[in-house]
C-alpha positions in Angstrom: -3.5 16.6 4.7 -7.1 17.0 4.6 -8.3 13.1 5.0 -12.1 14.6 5.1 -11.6 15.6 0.9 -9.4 12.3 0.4 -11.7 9.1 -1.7 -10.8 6.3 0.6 -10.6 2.9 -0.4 -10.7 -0.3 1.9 -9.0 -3.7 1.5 -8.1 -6.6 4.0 -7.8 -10.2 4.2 -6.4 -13.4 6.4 -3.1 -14.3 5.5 -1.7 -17.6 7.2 1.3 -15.7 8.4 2.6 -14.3 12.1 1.9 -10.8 12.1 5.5 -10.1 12.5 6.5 -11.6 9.3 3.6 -10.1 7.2 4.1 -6.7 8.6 8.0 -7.0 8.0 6.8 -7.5 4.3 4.5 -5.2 3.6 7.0 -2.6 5.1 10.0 -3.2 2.9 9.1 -0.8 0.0 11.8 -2.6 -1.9 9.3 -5.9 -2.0 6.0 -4.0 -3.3 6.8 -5.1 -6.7 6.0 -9.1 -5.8 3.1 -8.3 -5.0 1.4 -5.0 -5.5 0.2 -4.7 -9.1 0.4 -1.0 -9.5 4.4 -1.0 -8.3 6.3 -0.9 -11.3 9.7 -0.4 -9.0 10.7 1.2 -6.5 14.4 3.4 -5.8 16.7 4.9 -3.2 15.4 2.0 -0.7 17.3 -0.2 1.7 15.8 -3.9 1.5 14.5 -3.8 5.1 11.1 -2.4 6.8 10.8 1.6 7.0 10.6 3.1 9.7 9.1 6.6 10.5 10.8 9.6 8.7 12.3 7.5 6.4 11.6 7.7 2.0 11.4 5.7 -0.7 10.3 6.7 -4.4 8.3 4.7 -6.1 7.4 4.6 -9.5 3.7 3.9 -10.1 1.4 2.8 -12.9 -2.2 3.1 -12.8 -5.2 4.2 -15.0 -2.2 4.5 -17.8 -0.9 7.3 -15.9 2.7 6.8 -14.6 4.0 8.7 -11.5 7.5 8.8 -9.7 5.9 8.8 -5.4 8.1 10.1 -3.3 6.2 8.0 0.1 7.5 9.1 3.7 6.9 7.0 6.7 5.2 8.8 9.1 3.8 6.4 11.5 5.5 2.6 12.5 4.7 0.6 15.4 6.0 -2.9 14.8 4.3 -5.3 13.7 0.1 -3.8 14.1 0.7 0.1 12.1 2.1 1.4 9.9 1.3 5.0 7.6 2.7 6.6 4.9 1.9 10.1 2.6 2.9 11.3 -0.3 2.3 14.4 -2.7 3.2 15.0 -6.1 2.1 17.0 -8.6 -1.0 14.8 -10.0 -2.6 14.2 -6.7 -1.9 12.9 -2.9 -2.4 9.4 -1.0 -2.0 8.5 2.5 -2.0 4.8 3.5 -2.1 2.7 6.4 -1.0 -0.8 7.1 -3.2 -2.5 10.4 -2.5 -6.2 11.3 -3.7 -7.9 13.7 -3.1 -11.6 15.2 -5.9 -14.2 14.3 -6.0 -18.2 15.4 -4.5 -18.9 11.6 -1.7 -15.8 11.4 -3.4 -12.5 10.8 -5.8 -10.2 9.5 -3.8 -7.8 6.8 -6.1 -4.3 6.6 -5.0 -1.7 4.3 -6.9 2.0 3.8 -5.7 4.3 1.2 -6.6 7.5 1.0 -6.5 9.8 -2.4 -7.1 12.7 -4.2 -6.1 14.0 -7.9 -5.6 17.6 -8.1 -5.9 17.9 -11.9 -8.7 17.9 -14.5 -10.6 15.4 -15.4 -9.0 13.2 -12.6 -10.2 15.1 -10.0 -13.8 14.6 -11.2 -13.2 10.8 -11.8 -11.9 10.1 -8.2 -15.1 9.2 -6.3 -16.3 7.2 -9.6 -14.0 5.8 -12.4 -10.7 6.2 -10.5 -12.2 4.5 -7.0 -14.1 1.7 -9.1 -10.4 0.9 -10.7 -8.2 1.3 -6.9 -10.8 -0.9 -5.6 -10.5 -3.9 -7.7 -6.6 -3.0 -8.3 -6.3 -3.4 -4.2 -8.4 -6.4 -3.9 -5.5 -8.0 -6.2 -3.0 -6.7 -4.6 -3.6 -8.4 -1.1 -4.8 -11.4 -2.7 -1.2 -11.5 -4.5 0.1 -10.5 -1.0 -1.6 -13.5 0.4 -0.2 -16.1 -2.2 3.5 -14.7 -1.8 3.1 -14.8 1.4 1.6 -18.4 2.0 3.8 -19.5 -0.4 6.8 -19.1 1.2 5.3 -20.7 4.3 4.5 -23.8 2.5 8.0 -24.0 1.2 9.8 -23.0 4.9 
């Protein structure tokens, strides 16, 4: 993939959490749906982190388009990385998971990385379409950092 022709999009926050416990989160595909808004579910995935060369599909709603992602792992290095890529036939996205350790838990960063391949999507990805994944992934940490926090307060 061509990352140079890919819109990217930036999100990260501090999540009261080890880094070991957000990462084995964010890498069980199975969990998505707690907390990313754009997951409607997600099939044909054991409900444990993903390691590299392993799939999942996910089905995906967004901009009132809904796609069936078929996401392959093709980088994990417990608990600071992890990247996955998919390509279908309205577009392609790469993304990658970075955490790091802070003095509270960690520091969740997440890039994505897309492209549309049809008309007019294509022509709406660096406007419209970024304006929407921006404030889409902006929720979906902030719900990431509730769930998460959550379940500390209740451990």
């Amino acid at each position: 993939m061509n990352a140079g022709r890919f819109v990217r999009v930036e999100t990260q926050l501090e999540i009261d959490r080890p880094p070991r416990q957000v990462f084995a989160y964010v890498t069980t595909p199975a969990l998505w749906h707690t907390w990313h808004p754009a997951t409607v579910e997600v099939r044909n995935v054991p409900n444990r982190p993903l390691v590299a060369g392993e799939t999942m599909l996910e089905v995906i709603a967004v901009i009132g388009r809904r796609e069936e992602a078929l996401w392959t792992v093709h980088a994990c290095s417990a608990p600071q990385f992890w990247e996955i890529a998919t390509d279908t036939r309205s577009g392609a996205a790469h993304i990658v998971y970075r955490i790091t350790p802070t003095a509270l838990g960690c520091r969740f960063h997440r890039i994505l990385g897309f492209r549309s391949r049809q008309w007019p999507w294509r022509s709406l990805d660096s406007t419209l379409t970024r304006w929407i994944l921006v404030r889409q992934s902006a929720r979906a940490l902030r719900n990431l950092k509730r769930v998460m926090e959550a379940s500390t307060a209740e451990a």
